[in-house]
C-alpha positions as CSV (number, residue, x, y, z in Angstrom):
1,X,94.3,67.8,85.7
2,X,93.0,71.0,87.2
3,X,90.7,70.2,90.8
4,X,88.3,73.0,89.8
5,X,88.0,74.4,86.1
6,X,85.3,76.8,85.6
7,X,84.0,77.6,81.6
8,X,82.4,80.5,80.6
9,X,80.6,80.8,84.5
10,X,78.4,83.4,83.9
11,X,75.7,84.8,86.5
12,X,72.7,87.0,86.5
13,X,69.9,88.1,88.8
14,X,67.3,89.6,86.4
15,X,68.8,92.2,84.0
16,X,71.8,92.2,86.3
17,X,75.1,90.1,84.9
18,X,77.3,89.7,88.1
19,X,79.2,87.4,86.9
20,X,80.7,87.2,83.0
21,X,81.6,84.1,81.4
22,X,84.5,83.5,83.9
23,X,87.5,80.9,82.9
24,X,89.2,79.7,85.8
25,X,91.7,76.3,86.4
26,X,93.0,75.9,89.8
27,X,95.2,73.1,90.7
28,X,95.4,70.5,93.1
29,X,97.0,71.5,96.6
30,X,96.2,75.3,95.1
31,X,95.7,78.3,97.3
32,X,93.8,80.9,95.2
33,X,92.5,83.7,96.1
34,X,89.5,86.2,94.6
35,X,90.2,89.5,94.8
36,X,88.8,92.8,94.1
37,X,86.6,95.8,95.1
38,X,82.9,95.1,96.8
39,X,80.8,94.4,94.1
40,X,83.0,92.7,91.6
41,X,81.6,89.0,91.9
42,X,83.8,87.3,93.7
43,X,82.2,86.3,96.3
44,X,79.3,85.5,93.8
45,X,82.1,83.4,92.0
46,X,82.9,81.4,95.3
47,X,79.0,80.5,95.9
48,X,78.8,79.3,92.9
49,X,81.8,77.0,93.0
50,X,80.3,75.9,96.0
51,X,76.7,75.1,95.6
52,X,75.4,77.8,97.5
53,X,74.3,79.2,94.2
54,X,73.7,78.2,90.7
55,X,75.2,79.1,87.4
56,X,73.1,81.3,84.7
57,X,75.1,79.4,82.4
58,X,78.7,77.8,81.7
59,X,80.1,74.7,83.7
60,X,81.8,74.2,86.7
61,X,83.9,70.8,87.2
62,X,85.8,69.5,90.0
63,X,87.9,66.7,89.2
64,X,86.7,66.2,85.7
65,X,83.1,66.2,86.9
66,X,80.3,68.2,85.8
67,X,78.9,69.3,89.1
68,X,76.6,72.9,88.1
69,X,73.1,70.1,89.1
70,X,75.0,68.5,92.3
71,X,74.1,69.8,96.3
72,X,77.0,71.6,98.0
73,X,77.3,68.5,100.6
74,X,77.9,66.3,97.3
75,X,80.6,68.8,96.1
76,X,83.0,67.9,99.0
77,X,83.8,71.3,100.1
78,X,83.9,73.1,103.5
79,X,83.1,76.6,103.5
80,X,84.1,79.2,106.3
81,X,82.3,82.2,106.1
82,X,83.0,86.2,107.1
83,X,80.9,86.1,110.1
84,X,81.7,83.0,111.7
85,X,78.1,81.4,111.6
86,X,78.6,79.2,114.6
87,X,75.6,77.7,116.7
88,X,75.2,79.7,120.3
89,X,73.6,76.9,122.0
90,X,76.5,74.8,121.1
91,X,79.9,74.1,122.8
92,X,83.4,75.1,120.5
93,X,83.3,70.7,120.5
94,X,79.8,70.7,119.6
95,X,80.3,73.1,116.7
96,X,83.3,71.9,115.5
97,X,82.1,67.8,115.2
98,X,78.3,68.8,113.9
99,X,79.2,68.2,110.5
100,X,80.4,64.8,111.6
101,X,77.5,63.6,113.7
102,X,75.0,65.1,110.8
103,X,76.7,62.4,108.5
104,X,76.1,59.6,111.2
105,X,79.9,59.3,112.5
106,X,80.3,57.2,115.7
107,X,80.8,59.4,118.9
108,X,84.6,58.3,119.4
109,X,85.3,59.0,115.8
110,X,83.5,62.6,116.2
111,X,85.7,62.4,119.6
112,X,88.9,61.8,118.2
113,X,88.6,63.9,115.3
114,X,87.3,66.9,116.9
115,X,90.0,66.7,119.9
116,X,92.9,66.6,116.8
117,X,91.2,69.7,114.6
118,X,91.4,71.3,118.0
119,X,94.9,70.3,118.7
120,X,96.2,71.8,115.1
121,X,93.9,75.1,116.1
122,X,95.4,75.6,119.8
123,X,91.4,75.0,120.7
124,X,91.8,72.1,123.1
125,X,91.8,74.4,126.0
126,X,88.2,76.1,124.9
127,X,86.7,72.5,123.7
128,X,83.7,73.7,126.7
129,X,83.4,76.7,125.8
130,X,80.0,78.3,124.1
131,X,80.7,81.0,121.5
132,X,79.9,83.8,123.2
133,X,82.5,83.1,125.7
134,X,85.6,83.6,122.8
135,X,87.2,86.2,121.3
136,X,86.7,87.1,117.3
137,X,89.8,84.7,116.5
138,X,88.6,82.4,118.7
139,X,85.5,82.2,117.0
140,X,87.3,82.6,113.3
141,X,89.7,79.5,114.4
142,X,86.2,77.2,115.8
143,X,84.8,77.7,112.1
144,X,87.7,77.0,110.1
145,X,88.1,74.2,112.7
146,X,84.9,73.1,111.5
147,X,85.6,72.8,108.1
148,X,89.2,71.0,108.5
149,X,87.6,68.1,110.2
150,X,85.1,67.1,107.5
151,X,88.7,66.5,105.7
152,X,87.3,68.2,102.5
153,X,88.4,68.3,99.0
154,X,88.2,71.8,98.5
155,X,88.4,74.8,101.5
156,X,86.5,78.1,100.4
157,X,86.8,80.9,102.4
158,X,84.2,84.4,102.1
159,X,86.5,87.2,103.3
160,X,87.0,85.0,106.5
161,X,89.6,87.7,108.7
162,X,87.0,91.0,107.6
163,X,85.7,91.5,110.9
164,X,89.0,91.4,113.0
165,X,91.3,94.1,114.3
166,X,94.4,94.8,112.1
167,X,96.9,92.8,114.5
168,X,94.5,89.6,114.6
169,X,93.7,89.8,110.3
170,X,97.8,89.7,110.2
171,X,98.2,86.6,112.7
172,X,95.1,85.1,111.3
173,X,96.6,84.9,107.8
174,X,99.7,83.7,108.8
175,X,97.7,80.8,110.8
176,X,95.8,80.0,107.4
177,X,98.9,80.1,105.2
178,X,100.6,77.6,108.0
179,X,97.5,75.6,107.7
180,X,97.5,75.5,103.9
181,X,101.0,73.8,104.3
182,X,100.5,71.4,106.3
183,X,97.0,69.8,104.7
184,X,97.6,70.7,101.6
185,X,94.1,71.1,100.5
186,X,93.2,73.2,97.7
187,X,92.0,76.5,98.9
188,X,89.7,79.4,97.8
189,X,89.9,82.3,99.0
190,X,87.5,86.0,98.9
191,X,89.1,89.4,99.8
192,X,89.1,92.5,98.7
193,X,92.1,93.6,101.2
194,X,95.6,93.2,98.7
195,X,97.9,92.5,101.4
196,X,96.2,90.3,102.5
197,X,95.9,88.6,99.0
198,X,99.7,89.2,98.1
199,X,100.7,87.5,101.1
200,X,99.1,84.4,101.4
201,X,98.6,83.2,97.8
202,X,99.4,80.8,95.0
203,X,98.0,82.7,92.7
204,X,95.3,85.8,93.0
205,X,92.3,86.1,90.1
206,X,92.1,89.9,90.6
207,X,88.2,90.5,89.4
208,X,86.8,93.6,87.9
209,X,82.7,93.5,86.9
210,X,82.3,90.5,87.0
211,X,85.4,89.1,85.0
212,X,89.2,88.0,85.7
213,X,91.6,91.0,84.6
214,X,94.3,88.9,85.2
215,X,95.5,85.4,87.0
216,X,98.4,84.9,88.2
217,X,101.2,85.0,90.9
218,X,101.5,87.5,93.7
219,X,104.5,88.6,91.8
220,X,103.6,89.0,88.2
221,X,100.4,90.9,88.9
222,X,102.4,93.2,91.0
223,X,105.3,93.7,88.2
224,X,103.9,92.6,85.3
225,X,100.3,93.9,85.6
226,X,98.4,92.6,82.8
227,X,96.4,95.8,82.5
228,X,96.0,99.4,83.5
229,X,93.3,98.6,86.2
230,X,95.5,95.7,87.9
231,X,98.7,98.5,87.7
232,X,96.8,101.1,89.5
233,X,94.6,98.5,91.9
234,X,97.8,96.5,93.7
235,X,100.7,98.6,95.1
236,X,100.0,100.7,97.9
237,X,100.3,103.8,97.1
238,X,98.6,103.9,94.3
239,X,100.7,104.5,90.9
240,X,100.0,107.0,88.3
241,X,99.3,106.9,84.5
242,X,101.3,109.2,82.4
243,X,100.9,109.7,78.8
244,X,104.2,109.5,76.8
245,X,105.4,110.0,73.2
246,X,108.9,108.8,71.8
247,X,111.4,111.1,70.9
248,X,114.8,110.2,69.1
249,X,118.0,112.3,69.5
250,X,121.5,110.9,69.3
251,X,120.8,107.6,68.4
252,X,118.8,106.8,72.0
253,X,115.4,106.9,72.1
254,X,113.5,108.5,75.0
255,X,109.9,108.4,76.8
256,X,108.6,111.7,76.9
257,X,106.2,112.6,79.7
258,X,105.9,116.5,79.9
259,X,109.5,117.6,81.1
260,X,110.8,114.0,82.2
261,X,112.4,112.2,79.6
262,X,113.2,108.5,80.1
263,X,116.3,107.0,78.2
264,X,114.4,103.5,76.4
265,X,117.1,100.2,76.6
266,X,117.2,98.0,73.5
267,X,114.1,95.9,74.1
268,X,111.8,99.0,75.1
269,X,112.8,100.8,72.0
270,X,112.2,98.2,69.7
271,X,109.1,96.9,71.2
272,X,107.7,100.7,71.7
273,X,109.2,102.1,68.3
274,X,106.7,99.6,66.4
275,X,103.9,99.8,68.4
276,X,102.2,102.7,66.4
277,X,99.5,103.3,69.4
278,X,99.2,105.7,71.9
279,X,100.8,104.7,75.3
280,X,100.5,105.3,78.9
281,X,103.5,104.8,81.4
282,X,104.1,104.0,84.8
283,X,106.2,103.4,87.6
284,X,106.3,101.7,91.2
285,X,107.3,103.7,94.1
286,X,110.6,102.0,94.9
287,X,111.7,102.6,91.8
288,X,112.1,105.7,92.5
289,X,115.1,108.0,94.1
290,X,116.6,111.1,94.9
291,X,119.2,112.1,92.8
292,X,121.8,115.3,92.7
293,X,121.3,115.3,88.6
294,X,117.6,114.1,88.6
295,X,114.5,115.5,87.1
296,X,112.8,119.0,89.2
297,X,110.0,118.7,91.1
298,X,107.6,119.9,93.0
299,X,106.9,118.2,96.4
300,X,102.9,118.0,97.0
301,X,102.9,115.7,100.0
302,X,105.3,113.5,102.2
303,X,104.1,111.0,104.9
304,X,106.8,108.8,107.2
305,X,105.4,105.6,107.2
306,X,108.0,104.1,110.0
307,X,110.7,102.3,107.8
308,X,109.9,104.7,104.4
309,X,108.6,107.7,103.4
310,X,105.9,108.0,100.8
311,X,106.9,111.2,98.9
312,X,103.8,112.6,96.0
313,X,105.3,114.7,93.7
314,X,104.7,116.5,90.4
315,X,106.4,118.2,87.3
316,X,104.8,119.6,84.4
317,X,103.8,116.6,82.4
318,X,102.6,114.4,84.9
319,X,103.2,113.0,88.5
320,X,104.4,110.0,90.9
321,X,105.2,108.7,94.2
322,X,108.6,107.3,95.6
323,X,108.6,105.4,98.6
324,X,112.4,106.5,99.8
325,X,114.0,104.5,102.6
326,X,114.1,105.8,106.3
327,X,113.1,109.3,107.6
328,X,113.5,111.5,104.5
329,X,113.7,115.1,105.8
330,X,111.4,116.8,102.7
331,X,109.0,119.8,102.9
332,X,105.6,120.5,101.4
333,X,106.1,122.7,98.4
334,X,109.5,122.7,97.9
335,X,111.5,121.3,95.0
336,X,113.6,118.1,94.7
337,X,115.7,116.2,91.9
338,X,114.6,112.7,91.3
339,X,115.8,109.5,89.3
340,X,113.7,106.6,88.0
341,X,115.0,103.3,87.0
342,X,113.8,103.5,83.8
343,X,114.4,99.3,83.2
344,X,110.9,99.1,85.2
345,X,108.6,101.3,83.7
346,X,105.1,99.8,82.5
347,X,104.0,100.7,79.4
348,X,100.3,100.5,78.6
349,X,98.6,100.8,75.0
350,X,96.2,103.6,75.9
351,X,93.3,102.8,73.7
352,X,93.1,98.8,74.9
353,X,94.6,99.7,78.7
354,X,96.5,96.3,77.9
355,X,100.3,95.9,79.0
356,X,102.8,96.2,75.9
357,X,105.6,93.8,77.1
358,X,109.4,95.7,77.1
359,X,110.7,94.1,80.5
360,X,114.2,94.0,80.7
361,X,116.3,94.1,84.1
362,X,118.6,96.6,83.8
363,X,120.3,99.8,85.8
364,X,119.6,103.2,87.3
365,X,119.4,105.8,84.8
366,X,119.0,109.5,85.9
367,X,116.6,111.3,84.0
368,X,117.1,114.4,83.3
369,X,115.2,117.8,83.1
């Protein structure tokens, strides 16, 4: 049985629909995250799971319960939010056990269970401190710290690392996702930053206007995105739609965008061959290489990016990016021959923007002007 299931959530304020009848299961011991651009609901989404807000209609349950009419303290969840919301006047102790003395715990409980959420946080030594005496992460670690020890069914987190330094986000997630494993509570989580979703998650609901474009894996959205808005949203850089046509010539069937023609393996030509729409394609960056036989191109931009190089190119018919390992010694405006594995291009139905299913692992083919 799912922890939290979510039918046909919908939210509006006045005319305005924020949320659109949203399905959503997430297991037990589940990390999920929300993610998408500002504006998309999921932080809208997250309220409303926890209490903070109330569904326009649809039904939220958590453990098999209806709770859309219970209080967010009767929803057992903890919430840690983007700017840290601790009390001033309060010592990092104080803030961390005020849950506990609000619920009428005995001082050694508050005591002991403060002093061990502190211990798993590396807080002990700031226990004194008052807020204004910490760093960000300091702060960021005193009000997750205040959610562990209410020892929650669910965690929720509102885009909790958002107003930290690069370096700190990075160790930050890797503090949550070390956290995650060893209490094994079911987690929400809000973010609009990818990496940061790709790295830490069960599964990512990647949100678009106020519905789910697609749920799943960190992997399948990033290989097998289910549409042309998740394709072009993960993946940094950004990949490019190409329109394509089919084109048969000695018994092998080929993609056609402009000049660049890509050979199509059994299970792309059959699956493409009956498809009858009109199709987009595209391709991720590593997939693509130099090569002494390749298509021509024309080189638009190239940016060393320490271990790779981010090349943007173009041909008549369309254009791409390949991310090429090491220092790649390229110049601006210049031309270059390049190959794409051809076994992982995406294939989109144009009119629908939906993903036409042809994956099959295969080899490098050159493709040829």
């Amino acid at each position: 049985m799912p922890v939290i299931r979510l039918e046909k959530v919908a939210k509006s304020y006045g005319a305005v629909e924020v949320c659109r009848a949203i399905d959503l299961e997430i297991a037990d011991r589940e990390f999920v995250t929300l993610l998408g651009p500002s504006g998309c609901g999921k932080t809208t989404t997250l309220n409303l799971i926890g209490g903070l807000d109330q569904v326009t209609s649809g039904s939220i349950f958590m453990d098999g319960r209806r709770v859309n009419d219970l209080e967010p303290i009767d929803r057992d969840v903890a919430m840690v939010f983007q700017n840290y919301a601790l009390y001033p006047h309060m010592t990092v102790a104080q803030n961390i056990g005020f849950n506990l003395k609000l619920k009428g715990s005995s001082q050694d409980e508050i005591r002991l269970r403060v002093r061990a959420t502190a211990e798993s946080l590396d807080l002990l030594a700031l226990l004194e401190r008052y807020p204004s005496e910490l760093s960000g992460g300091q702060q960021q670690r005193v009000a997750i710290g205040r959610a562990i020890v209410r020892q929650p069914k669910v965690f929720l987190f509102d885009e909790p690392f958002s107003n930290l330094d690069a370096a700190l986000r990075n160790h930050m997630r890797g503090e949550v996702k070390q956290l995650h494993a060893r209490l094994g509570v079911t987690s929400i989580f809000v973010t609009h930053d990818q990496e940061e979703a790709l790295s830490i998650s069960d599964r990512i609901a990647i949100m678009r206007e106020g519905r789910i474009e697609q749920f799943a894996t960190p992997d399948e959205v990033y290989s097998r995105p289910a549409t042309t808005y998740v394709a072009t949203f993960i993946g940094h850089p950004r990949i490019d739609l190409a329109p394509i046509q089919l084109e048969e010539r000695s018994g092998t069937v080929y993609a056609k965008a402009g000049k660049a023609e890509f050979p199509l393996n059994q299970t792309q030509r059959h699956v493409l061959s009956s498809h009858g729409g009109q199709l987009d394609a595209s391709i991720r960056p590593e997939h693509i290489a130099l090569a002494p036989r390749g298509l021509n191109v024309l080189i638009n931009d190239v940016q060393p990016v320490g271990p790779a190089t981010l090349v943007r190119f173009a041909w008549d018919g369309g254009s791409a990016v390949a991310r090429l390992n090491g220092m790649v010694r390229l110049n601006t405006g210049a031309h270059a021959n390049v190959a794409f594995n051809s076994d992982h291009l995406l294939f989109f139905d144009r009119a629908t923007g939906k993903l036409i299913n042809t994956h099959e692992q295969g080899t490098l083919h050159e493709i040829l002007a």
